[in-house]
C-alpha positions as CSV (number, residue, x, y, z in Angstrom):
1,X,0.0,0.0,0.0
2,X,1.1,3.5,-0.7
3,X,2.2,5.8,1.9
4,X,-0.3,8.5,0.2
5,X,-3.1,5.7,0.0
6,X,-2.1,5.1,4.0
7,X,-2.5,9.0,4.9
8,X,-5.8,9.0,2.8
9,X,-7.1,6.1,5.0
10,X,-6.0,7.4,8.3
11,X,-7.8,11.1,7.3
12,X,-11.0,9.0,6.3
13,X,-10.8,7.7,9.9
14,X,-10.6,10.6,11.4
15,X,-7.0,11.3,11.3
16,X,-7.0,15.1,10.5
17,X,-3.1,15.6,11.3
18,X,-2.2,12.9,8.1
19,X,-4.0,14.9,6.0
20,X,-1.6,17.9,7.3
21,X,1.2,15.4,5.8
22,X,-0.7,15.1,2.7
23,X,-0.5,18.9,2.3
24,X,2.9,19.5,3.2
25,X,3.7,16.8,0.8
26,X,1.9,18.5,-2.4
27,X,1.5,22.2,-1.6
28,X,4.5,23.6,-3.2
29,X,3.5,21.2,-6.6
30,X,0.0,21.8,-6.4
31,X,0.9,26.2,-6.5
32,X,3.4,25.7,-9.0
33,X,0.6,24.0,-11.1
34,X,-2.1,27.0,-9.8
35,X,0.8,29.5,-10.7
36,X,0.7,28.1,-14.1
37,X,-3.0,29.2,-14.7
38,X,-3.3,32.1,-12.5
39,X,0.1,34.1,-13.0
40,X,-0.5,36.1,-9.5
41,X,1.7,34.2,-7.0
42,X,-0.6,36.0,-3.7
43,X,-3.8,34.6,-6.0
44,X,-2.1,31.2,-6.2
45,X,-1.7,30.8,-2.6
46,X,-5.5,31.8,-2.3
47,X,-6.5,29.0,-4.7
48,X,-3.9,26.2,-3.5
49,X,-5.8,26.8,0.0
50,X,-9.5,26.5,-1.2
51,X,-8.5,23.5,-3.5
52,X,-6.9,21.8,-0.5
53,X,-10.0,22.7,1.5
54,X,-12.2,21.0,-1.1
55,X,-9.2,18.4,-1.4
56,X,-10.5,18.0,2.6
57,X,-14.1,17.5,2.3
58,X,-13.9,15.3,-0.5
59,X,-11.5,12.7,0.4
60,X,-14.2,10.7,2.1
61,X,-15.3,9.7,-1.2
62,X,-11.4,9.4,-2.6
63,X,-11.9,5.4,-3.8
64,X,-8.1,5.3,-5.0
65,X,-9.0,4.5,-8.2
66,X,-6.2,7.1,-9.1
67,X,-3.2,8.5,-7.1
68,X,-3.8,10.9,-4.9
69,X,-1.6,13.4,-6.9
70,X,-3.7,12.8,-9.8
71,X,-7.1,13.3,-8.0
72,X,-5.5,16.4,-6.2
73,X,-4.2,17.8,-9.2
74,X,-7.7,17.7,-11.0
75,X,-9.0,19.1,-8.4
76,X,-6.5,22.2,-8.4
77,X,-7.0,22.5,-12.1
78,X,-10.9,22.7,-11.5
79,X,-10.1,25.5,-8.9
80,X,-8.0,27.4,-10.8
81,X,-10.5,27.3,-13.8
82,X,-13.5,28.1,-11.7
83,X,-11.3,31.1,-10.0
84,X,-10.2,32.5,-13.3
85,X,-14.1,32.5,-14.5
86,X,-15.4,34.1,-11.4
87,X,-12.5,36.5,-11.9
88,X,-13.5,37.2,-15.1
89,X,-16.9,38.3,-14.3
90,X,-15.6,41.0,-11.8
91,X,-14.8,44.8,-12.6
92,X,-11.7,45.2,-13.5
93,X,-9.2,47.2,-10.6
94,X,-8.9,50.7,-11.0
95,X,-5.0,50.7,-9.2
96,X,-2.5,48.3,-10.3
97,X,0.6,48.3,-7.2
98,X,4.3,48.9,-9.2
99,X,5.3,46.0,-7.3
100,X,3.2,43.3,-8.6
101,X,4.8,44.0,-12.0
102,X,8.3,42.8,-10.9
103,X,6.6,39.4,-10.1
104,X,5.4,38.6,-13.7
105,X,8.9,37.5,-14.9
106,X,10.7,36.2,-11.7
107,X,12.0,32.8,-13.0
108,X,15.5,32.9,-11.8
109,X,16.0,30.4,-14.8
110,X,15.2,33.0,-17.3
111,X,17.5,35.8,-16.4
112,X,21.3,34.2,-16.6
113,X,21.7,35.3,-20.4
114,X,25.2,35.8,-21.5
115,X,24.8,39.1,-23.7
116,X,22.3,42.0,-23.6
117,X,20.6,40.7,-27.1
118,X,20.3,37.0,-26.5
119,X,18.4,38.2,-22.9
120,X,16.4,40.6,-25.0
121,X,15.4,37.7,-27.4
122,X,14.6,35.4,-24.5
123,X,12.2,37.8,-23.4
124,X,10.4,38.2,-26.1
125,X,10.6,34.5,-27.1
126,X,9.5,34.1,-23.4
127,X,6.0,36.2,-24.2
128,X,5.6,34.7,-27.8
129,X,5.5,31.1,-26.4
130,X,3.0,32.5,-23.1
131,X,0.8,34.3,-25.6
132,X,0.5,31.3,-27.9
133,X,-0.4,29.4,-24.4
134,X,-3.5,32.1,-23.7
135,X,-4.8,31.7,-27.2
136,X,-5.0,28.0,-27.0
137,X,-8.3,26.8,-25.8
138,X,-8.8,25.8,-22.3
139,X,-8.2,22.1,-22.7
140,X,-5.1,22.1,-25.2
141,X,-3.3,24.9,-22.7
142,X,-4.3,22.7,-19.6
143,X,-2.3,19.6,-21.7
144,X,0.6,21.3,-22.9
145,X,0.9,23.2,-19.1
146,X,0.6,19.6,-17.3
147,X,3.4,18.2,-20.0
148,X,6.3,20.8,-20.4
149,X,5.6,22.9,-16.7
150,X,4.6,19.7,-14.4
151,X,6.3,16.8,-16.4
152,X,3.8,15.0,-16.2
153,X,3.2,11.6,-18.6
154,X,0.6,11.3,-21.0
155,X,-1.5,8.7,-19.2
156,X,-0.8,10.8,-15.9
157,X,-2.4,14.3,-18.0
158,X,-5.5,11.7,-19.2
159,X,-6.1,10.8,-15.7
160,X,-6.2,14.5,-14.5
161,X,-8.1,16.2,-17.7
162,X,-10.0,12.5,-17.6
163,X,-9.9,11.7,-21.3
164,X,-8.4,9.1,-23.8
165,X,-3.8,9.3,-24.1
166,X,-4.8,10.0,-27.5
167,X,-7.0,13.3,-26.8
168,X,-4.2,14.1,-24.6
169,X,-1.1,13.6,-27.4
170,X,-3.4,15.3,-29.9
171,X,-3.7,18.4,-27.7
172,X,-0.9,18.6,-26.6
173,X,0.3,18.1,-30.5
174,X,-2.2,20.9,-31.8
175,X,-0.6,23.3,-28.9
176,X,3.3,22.4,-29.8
177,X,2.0,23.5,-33.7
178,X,0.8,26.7,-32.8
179,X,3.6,27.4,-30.2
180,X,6.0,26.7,-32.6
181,X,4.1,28.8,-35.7
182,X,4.2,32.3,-33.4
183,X,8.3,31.1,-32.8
184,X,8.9,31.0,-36.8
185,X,6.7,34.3,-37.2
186,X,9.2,35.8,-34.2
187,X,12.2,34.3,-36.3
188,X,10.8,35.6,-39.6
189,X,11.3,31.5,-40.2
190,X,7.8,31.8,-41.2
191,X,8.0,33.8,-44.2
């Protein structure tokens, strides 16, 4: 039996301290994934918390027909969709704070450039590939997000998004062929 399948038992029982485990286990995966849809780290840390709430008062009916992660995971997808739509609906804020905008591009991994030009081009390659990523629809972003940010495998993605490997591999297909269009139109490849 699997230590997560363990932890889910004991919380089923009762146990409310395994499921503390649980969450320090996941949290910092299950935000990187929320990051991923959200783009406002505070925001994340506001959805991460209500998914592992409803994580919480659903795990009396977790079967274990999937892995915890997998189950948690669709669950912080389905968060982070239903967050973004009642986001949408709101008036947009009148103030923007100067300090959210040095959040936007914080990857560490994404500033060590060697020359002013190639860090310039890595920028902008950098908001090609994100904007071909908001133009996708819902589904075919969630794929190609699960795939090349979480490294997840293709029958770990169907499990979350719960559809066929090959729905999976042709979304995640169609999203690598319009990523890699807006790169060649970027390149002047395209022409």
């Amino acid at each position: 039996m699997s230590v997560d399948l363990e932890l889910v038992q004991r919380v089923q029982a009762g146990d409310k301290k395994a499921f503390d485990v649980l969450i320090m286990k996941y949290q910092q995966r299950i935000i990187h994934v929320i990051t991923g849809f959200v783009h406002d780290p505070v925001e994340a840390l506001d959805v991460a918390q209500e998914a592992f709430i409803k994580a919480y008062r659903a795990i009396p009916n977790f079967r274990g027909d999937s892995a915890f992660y997998t189950w948690l995971y669709r669950i912080a997808i389905n968060t982070s969709k239903n967050h973004l739509t009642s986001r949408a609906r709101r008036p947009p804020a009148m103030d923007v704070d100067a300090m959210d905008a040095t959040n936007f591009y914080d990857a560490p991994e994404l500033k060590d450039f060697d020359t002013p030009e190639s860090s310039l081009l890595n920028h902008e390659l950098e908001g090609v590939i994100n904007k071909a990523i908001d133009e996708l629809p819902e589904d075919t972003a969630t794929a190609i997000k699960l795939r090349e940010f979480e490294g997840m495998s293709y029958e770990e993605i169907a499990q979350v998004m719960d559809c066929p490997i090959g729905t999976v591999r042709s979304r995640i297909f169609r999203a690598r062929e319009a990523i890699d269009h807006k790169i060649k139109e970027l390149t002047g490849e395209g022409e």
